[in-house]
HTML snippet that shows the backbone in 3Dmol.js (N, CA, C, O; Angstrom):
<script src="https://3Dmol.org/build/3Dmol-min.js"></script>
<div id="view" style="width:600px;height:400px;position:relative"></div>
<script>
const pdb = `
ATOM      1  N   UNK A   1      83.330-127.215  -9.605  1.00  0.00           N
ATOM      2  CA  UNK A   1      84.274-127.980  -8.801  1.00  0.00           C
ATOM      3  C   UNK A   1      83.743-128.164  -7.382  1.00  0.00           C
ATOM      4  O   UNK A   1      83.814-129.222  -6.757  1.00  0.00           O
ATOM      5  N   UNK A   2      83.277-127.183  -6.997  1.00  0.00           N
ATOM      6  CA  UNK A   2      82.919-126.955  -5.428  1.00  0.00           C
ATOM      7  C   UNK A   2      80.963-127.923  -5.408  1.00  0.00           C
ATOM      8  O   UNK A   2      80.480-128.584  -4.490  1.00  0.00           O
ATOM      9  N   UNK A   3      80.526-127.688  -6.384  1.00  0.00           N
ATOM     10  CA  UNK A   3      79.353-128.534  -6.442  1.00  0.00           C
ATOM     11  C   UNK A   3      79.603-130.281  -6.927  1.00  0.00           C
ATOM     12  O   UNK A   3      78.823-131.149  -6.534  1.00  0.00           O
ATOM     13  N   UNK A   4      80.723-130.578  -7.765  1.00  0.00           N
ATOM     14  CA  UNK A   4      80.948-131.978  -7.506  1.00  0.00           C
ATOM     15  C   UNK A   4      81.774-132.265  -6.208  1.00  0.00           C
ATOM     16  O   UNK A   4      81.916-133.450  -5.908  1.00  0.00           O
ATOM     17  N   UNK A   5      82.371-131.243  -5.350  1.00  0.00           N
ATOM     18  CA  UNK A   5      83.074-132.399  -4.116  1.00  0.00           C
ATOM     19  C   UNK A   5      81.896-132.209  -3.014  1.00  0.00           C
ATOM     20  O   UNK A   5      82.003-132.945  -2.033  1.00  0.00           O
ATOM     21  N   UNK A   6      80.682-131.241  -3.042  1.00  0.00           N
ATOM     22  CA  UNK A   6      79.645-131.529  -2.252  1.00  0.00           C
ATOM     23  C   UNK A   6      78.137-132.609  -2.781  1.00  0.00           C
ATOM     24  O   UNK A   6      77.029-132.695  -2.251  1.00  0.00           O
ATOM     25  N   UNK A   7      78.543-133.110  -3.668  1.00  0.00           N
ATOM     26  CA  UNK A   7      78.104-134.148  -4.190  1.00  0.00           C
ATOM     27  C   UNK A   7      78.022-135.060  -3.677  1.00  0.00           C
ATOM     28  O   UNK A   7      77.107-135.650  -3.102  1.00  0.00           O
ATOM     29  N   UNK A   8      79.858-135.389  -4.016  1.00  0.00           N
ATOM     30  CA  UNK A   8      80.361-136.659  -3.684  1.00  0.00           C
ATOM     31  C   UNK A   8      80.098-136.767  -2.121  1.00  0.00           C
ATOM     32  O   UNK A   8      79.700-137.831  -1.646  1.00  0.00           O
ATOM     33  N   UNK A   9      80.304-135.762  -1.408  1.00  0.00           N
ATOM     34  CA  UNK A   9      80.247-135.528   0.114  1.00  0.00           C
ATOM     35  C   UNK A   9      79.376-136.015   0.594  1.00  0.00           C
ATOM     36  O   UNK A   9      79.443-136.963   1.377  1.00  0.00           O
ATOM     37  N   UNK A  10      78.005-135.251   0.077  1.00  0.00           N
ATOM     38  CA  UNK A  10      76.494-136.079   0.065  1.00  0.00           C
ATOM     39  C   UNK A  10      76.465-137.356   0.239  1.00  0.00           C
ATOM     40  O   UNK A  10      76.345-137.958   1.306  1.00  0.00           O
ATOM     41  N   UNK A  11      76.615-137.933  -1.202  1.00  0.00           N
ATOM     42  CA  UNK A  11      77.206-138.996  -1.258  1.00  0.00           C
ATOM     43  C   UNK A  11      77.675-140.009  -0.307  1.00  0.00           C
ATOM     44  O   UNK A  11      77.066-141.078  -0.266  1.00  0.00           O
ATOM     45  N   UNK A  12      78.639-139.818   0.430  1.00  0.00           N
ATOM     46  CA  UNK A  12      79.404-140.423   1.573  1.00  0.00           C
ATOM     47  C   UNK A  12      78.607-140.460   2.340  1.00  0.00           C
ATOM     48  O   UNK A  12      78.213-141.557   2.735  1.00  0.00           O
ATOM     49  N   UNK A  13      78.034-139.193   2.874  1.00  0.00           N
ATOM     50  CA  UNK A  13      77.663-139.533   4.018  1.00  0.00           C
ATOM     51  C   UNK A  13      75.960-140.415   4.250  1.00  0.00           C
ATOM     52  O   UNK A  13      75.357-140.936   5.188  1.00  0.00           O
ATOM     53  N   UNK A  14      75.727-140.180   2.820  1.00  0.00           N
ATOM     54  CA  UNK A  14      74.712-140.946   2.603  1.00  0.00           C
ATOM     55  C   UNK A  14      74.486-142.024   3.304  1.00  0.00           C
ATOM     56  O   UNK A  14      73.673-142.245   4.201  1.00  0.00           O
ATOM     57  N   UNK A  15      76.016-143.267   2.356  1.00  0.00           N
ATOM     58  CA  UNK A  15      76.260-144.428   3.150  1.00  0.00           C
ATOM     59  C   UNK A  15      77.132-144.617   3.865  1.00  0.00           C
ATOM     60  O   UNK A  15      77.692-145.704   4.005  1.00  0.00           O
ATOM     61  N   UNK A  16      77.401-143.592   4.446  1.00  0.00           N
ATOM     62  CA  UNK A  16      77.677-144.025   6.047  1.00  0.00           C
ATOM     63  C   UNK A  16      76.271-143.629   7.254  1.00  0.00           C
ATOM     64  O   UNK A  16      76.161-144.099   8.386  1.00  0.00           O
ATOM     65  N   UNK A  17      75.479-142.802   6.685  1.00  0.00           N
ATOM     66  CA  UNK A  17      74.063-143.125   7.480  1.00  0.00           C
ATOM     67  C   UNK A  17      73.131-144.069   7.367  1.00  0.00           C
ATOM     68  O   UNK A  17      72.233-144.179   8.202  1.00  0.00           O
ATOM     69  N   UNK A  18      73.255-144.916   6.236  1.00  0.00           N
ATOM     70  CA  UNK A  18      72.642-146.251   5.609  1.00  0.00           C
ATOM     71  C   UNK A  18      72.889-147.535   6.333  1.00  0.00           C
ATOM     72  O   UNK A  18      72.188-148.410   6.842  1.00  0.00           O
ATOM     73  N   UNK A  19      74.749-147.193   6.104  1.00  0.00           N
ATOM     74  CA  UNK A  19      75.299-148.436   6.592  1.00  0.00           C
ATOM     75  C   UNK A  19      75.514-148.829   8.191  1.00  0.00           C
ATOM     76  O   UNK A  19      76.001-149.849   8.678  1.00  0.00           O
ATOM     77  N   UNK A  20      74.982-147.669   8.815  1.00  0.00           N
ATOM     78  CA  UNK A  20      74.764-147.763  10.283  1.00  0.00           C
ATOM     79  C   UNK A  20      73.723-148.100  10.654  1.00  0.00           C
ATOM     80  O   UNK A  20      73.660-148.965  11.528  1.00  0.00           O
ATOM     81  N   UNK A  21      72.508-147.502  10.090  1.00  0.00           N
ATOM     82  CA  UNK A  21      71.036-148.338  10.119  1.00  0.00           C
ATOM     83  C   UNK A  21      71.113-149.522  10.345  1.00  0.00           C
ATOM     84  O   UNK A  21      70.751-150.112  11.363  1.00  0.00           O
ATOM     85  N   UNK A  22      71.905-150.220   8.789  1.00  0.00           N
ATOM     86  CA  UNK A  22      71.805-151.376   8.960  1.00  0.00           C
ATOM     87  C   UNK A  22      72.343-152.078   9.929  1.00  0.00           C
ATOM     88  O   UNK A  22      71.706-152.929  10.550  1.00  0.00           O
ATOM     89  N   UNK A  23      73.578-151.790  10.155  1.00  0.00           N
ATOM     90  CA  UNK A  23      74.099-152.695  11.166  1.00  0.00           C
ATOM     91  C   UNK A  23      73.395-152.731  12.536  1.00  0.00           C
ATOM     92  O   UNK A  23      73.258-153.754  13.206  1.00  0.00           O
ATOM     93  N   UNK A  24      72.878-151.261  12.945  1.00  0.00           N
ATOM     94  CA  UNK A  24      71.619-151.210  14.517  1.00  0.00           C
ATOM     95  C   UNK A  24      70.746-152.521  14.095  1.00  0.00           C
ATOM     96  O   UNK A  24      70.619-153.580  14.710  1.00  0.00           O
ATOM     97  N   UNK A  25      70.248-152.157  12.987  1.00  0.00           N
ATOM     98  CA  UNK A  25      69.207-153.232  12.988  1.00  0.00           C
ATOM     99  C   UNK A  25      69.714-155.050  13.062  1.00  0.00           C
ATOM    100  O   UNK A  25      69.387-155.842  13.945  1.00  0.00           O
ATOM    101  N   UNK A  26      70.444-155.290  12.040  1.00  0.00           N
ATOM    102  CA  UNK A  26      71.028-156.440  12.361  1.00  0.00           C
ATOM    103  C   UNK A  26      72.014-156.666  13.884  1.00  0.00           C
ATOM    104  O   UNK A  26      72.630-157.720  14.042  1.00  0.00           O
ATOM    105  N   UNK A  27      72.046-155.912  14.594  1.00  0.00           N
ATOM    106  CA  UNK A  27      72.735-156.498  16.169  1.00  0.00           C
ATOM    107  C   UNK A  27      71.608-156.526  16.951  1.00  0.00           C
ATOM    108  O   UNK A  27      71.560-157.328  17.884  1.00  0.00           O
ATOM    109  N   UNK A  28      69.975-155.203  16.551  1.00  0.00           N
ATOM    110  CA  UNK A  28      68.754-155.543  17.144  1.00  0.00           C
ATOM    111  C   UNK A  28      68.074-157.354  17.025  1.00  0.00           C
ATOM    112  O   UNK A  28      67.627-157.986  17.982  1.00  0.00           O
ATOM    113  N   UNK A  29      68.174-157.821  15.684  1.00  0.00           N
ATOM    114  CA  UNK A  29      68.269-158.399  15.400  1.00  0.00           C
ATOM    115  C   UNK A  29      68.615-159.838  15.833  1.00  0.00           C
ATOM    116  O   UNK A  29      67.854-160.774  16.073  1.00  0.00           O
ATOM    117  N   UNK A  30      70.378-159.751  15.883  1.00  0.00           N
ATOM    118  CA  UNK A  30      70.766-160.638  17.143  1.00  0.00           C
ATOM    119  C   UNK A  30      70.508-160.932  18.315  1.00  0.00           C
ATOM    120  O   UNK A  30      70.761-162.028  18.815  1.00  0.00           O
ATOM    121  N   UNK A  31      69.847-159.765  19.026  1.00  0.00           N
ATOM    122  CA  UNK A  31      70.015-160.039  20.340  1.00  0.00           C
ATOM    123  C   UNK A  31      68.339-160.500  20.035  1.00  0.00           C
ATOM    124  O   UNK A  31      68.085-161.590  20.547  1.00  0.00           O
ATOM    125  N   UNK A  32      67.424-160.003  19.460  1.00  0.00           N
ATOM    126  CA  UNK A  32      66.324-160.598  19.510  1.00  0.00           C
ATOM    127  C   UNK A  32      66.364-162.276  19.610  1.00  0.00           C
ATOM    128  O   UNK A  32      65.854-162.957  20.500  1.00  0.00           O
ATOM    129  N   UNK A  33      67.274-162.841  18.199  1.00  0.00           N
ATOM    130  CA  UNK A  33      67.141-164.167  18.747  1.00  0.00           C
ATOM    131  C   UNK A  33      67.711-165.091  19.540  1.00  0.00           C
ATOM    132  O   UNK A  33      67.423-166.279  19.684  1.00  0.00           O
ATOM    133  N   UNK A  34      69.031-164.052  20.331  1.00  0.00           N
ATOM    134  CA  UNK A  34      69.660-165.000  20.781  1.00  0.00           C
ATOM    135  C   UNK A  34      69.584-164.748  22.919  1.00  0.00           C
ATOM    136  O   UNK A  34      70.411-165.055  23.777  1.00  0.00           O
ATOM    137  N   UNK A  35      68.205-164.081  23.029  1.00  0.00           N
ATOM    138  CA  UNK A  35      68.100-163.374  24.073  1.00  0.00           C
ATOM    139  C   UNK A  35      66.999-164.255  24.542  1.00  0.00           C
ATOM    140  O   UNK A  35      66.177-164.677  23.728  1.00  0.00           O
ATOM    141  N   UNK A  36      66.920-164.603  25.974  1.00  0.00           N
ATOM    142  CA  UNK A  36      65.599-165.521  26.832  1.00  0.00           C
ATOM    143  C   UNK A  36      66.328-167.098  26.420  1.00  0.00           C
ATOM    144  O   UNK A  36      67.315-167.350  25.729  1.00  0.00           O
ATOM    145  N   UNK A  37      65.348-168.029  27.188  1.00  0.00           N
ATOM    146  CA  UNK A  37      66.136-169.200  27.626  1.00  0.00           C
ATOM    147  C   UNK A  37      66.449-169.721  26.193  1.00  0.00           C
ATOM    148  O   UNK A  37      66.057-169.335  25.092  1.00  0.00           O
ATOM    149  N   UNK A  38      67.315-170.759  26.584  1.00  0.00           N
ATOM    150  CA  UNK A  38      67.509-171.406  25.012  1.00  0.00           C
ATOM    151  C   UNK A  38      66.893-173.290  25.408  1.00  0.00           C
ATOM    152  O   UNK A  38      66.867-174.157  26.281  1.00  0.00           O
ATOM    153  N   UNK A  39      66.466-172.944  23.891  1.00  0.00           N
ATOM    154  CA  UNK A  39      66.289-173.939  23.075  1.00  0.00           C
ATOM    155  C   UNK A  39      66.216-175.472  23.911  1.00  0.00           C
ATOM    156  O   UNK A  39      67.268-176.104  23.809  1.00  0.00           O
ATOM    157  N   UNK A  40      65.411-175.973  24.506  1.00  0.00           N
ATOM    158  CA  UNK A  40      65.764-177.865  24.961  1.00  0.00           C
ATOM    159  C   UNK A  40      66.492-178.799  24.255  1.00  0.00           C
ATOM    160  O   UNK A  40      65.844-179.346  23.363  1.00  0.00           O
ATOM    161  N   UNK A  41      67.924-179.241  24.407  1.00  0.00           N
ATOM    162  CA  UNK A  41      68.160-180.549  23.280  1.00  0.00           C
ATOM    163  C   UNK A  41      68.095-181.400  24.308  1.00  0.00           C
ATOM    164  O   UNK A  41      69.015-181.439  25.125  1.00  0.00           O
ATOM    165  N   UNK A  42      66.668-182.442  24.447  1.00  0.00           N
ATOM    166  CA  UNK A  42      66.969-183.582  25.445  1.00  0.00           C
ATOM    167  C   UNK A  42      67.592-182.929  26.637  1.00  0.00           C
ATOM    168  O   UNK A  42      68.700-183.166  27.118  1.00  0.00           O
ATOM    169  N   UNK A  43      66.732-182.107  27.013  1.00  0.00           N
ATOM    170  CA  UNK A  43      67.244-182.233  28.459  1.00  0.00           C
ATOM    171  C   UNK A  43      68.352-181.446  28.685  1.00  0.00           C
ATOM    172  O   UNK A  43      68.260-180.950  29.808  1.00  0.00           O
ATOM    173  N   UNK A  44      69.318-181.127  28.138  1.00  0.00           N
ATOM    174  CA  UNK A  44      70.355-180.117  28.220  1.00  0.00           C
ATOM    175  C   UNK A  44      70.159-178.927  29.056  1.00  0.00           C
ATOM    176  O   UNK A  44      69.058-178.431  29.294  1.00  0.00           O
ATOM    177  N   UNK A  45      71.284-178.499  29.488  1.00  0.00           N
ATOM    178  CA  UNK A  45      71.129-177.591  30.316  1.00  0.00           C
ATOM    179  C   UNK A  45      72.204-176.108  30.199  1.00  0.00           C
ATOM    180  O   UNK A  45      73.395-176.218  29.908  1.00  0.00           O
ATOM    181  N   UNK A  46      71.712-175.113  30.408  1.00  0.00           N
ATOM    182  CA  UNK A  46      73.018-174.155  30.172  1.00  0.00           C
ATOM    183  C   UNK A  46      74.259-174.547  31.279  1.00  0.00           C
ATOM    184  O   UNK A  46      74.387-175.592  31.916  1.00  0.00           O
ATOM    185  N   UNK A  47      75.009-173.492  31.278  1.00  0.00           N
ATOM    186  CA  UNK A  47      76.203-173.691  31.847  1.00  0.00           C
ATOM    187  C   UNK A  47      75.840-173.143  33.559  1.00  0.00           C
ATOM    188  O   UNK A  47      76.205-173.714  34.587  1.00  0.00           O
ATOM    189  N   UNK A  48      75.200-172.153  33.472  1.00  0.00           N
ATOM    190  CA  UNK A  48      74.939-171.868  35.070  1.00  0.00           C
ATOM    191  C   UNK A  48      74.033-172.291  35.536  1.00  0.00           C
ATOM    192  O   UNK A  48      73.891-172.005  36.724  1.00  0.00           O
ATOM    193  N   UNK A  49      72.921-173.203  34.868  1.00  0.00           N
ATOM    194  CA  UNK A  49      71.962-174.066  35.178  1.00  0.00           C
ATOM    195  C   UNK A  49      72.280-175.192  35.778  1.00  0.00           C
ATOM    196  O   UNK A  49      71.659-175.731  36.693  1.00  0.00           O
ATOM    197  N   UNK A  50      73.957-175.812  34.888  1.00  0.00           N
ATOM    198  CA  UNK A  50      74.416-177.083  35.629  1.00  0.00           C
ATOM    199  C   UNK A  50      75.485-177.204  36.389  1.00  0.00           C
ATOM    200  O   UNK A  50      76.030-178.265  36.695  1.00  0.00           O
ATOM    201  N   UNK A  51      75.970-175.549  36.870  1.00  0.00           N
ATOM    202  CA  UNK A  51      76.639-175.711  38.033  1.00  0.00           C
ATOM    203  C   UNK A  51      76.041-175.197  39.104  1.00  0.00           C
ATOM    204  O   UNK A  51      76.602-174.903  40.160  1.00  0.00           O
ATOM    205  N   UNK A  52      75.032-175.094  38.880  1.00  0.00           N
ATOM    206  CA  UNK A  52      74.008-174.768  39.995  1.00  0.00           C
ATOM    207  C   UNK A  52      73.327-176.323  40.783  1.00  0.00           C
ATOM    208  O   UNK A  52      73.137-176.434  41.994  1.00  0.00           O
ATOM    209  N   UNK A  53      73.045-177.411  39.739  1.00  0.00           N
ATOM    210  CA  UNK A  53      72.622-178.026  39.606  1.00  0.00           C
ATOM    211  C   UNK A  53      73.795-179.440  40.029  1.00  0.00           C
ATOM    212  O   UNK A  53      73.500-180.578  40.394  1.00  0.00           O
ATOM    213  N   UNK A  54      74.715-179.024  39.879  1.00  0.00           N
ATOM    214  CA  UNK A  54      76.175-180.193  40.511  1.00  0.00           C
ATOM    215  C   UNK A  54      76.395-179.660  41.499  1.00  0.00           C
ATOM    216  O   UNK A  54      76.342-180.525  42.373  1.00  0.00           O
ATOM    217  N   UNK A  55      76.774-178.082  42.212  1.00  0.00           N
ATOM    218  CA  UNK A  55      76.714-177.597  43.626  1.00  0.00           C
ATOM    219  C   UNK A  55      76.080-178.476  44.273  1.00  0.00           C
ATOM    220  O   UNK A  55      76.427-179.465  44.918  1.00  0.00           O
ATOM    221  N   UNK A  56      74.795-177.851  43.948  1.00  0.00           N
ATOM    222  CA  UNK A  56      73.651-178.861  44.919  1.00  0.00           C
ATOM    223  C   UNK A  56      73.980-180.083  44.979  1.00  0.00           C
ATOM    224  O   UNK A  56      73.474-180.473  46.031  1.00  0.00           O
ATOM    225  N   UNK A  57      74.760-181.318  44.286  1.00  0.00           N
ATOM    226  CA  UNK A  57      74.310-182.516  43.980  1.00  0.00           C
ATOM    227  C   UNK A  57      75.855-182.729  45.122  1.00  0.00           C
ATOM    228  O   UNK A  57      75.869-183.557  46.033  1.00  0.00           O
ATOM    229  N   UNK A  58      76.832-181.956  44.854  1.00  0.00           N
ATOM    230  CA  UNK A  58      78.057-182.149  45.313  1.00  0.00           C
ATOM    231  C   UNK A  58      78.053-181.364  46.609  1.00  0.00           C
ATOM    232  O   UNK A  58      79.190-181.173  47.039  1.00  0.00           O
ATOM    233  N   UNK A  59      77.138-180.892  47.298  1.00  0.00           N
ATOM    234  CA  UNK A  59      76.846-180.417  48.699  1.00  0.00           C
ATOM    235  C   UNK A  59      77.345-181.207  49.725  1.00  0.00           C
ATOM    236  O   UNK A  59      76.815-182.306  49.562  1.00  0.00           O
ATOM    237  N   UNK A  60      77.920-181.240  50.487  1.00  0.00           N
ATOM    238  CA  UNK A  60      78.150-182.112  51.888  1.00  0.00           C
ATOM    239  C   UNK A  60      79.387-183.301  51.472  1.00  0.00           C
ATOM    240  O   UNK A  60      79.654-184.172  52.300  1.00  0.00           O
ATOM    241  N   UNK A  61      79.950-183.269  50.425  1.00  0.00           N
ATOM    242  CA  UNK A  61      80.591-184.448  50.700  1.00  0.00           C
ATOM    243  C   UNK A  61      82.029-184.231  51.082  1.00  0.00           C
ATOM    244  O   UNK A  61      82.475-183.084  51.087  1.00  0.00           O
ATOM    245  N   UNK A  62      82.647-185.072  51.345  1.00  0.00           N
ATOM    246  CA  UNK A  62      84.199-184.993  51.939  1.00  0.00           C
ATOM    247  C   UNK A  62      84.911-185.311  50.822  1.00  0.00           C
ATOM    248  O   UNK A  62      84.716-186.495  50.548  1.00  0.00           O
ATOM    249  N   UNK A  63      85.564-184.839  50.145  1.00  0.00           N
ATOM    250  CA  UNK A  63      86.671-185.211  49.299  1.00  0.00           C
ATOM    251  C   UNK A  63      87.415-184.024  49.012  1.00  0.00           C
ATOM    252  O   UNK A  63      86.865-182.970  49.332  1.00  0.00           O
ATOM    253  N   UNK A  64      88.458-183.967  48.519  1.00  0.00           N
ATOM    254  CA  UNK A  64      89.730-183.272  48.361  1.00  0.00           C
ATOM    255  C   UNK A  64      89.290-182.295  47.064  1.00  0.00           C
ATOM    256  O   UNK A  64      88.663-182.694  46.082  1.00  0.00           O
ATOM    257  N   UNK A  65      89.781-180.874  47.299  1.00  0.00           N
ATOM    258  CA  UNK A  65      89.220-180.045  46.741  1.00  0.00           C
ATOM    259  C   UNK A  65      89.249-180.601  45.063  1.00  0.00           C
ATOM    260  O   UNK A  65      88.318-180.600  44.259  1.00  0.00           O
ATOM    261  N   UNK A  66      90.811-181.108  44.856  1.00  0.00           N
ATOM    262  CA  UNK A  66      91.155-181.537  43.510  1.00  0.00           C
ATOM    263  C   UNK A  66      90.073-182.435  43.245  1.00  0.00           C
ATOM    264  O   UNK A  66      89.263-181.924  42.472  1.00  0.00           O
ATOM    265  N   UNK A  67      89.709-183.836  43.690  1.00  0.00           N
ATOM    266  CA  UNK A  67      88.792-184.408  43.431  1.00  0.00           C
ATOM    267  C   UNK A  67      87.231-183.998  43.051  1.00  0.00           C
ATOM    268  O   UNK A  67      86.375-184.649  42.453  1.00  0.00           O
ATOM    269  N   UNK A  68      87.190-182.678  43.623  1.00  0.00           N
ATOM    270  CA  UNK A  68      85.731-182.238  43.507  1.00  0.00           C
ATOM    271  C   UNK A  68      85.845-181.377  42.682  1.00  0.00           C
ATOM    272  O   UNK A  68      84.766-181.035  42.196  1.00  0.00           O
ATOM    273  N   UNK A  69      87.056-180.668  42.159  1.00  0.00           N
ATOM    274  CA  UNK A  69      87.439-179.936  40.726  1.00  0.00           C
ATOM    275  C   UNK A  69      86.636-180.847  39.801  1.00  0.00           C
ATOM    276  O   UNK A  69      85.572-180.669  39.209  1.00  0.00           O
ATOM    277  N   UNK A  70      87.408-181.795  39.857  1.00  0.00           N
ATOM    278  CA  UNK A  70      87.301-182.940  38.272  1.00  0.00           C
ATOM    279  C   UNK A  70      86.277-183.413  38.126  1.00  0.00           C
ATOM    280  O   UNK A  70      85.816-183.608  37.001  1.00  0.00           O
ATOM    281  N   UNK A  71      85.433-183.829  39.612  1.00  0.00           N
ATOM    282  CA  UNK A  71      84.048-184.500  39.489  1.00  0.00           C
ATOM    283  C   UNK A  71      83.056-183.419  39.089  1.00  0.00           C
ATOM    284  O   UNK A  71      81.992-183.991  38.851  1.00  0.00           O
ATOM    285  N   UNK A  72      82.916-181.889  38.881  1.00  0.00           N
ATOM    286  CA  UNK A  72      82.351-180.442  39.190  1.00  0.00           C
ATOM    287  C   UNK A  72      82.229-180.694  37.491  1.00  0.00           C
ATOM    288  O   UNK A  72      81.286-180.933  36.737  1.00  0.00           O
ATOM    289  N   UNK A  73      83.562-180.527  37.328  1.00  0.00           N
ATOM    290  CA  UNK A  73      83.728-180.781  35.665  1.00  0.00           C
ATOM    291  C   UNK A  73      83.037-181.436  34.956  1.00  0.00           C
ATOM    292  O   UNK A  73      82.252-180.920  34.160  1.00  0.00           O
ATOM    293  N   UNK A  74      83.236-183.148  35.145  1.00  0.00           N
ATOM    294  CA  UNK A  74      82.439-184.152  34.356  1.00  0.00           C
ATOM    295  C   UNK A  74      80.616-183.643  34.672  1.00  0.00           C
ATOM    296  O   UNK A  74      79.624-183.816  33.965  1.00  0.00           O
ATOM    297  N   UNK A  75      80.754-183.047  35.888  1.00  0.00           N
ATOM    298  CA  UNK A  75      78.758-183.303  36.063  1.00  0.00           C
ATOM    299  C   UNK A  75      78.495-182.069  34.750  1.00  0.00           C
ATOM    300  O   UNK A  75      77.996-182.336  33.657  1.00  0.00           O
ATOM    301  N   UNK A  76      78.942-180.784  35.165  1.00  0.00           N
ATOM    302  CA  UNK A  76      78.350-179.724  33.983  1.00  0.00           C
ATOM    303  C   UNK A  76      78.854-180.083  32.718  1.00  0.00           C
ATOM    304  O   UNK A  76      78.131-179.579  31.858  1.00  0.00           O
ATOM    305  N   UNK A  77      79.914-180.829  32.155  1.00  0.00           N
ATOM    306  CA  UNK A  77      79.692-181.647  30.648  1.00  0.00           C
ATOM    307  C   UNK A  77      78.592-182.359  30.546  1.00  0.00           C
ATOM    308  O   UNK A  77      77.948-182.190  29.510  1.00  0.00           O
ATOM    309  N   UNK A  78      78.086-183.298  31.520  1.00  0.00           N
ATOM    310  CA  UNK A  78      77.441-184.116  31.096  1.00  0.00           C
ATOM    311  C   UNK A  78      75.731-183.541  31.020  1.00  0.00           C
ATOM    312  O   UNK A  78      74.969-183.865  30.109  1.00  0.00           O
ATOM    313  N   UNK A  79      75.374-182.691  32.109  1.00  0.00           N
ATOM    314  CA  UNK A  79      74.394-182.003  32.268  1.00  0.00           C
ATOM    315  C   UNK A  79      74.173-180.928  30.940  1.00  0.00           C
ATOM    316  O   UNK A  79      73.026-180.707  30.552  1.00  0.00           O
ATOM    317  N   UNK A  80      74.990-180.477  30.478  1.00  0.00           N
ATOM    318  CA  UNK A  80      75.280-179.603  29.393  1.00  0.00           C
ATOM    319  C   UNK A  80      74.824-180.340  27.832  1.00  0.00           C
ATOM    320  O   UNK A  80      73.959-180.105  26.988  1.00  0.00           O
ATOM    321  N   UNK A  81      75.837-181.263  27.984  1.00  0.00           N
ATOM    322  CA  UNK A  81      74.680-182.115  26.575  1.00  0.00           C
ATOM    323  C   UNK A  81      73.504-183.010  27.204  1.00  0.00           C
ATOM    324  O   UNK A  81      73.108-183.946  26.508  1.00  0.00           O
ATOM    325  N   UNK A  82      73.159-182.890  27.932  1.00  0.00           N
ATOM    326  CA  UNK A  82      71.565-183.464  27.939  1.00  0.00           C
ATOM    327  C   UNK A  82      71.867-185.157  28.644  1.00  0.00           C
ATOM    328  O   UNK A  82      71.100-186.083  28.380  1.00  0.00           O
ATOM    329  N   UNK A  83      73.067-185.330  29.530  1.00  0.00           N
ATOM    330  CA  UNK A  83      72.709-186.626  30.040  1.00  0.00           C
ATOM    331  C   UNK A  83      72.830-186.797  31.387  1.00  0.00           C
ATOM    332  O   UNK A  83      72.544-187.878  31.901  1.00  0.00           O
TER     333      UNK A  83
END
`;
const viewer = $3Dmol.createViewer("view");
viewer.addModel(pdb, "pdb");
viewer.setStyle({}, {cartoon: {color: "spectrum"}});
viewer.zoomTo();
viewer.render();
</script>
């Protein structure tokens, strides 16, 4: 009795030391490919690339904060897919 519930015990903990491997490895994994710049589509740009990139463009001008909300907006959409 006492040698089948240290079996089964074995057992368990088997795969639960298996199934942790795996998962280290598959989140190593992830970050491998989803880590350093990404990918060019035409020109596209990340997200802090193109509000870095509309700051600058929207530097010095006079308009009303709301107005420069909305215009801030359209530039990093458009910079974002590549136009």
């Amino acid at each position: 009795m006492i040698k089948t519930f240290s079996t089964i015990a074995m057992a368990g903990l088997m795969a639960v030391a298996l199934s942790g491997a795996s998962q280290a490895q598959e989140k190593t994994l992830r970050k491998i490919t989803t880590s350093g710049p990404p990918a060019s589509v035409q020109g596209a740009m990340t997200q802090a690339q193109a509000n870095k990139a509309c700051r600058a463009e929207m530097r010095g001008t006079r308009e009303s904060k709301k107005s420069l909300r909305i215009k801030m907006r359209q530039c990093v959409n458009q910079k974002m897919t590549g136009n």
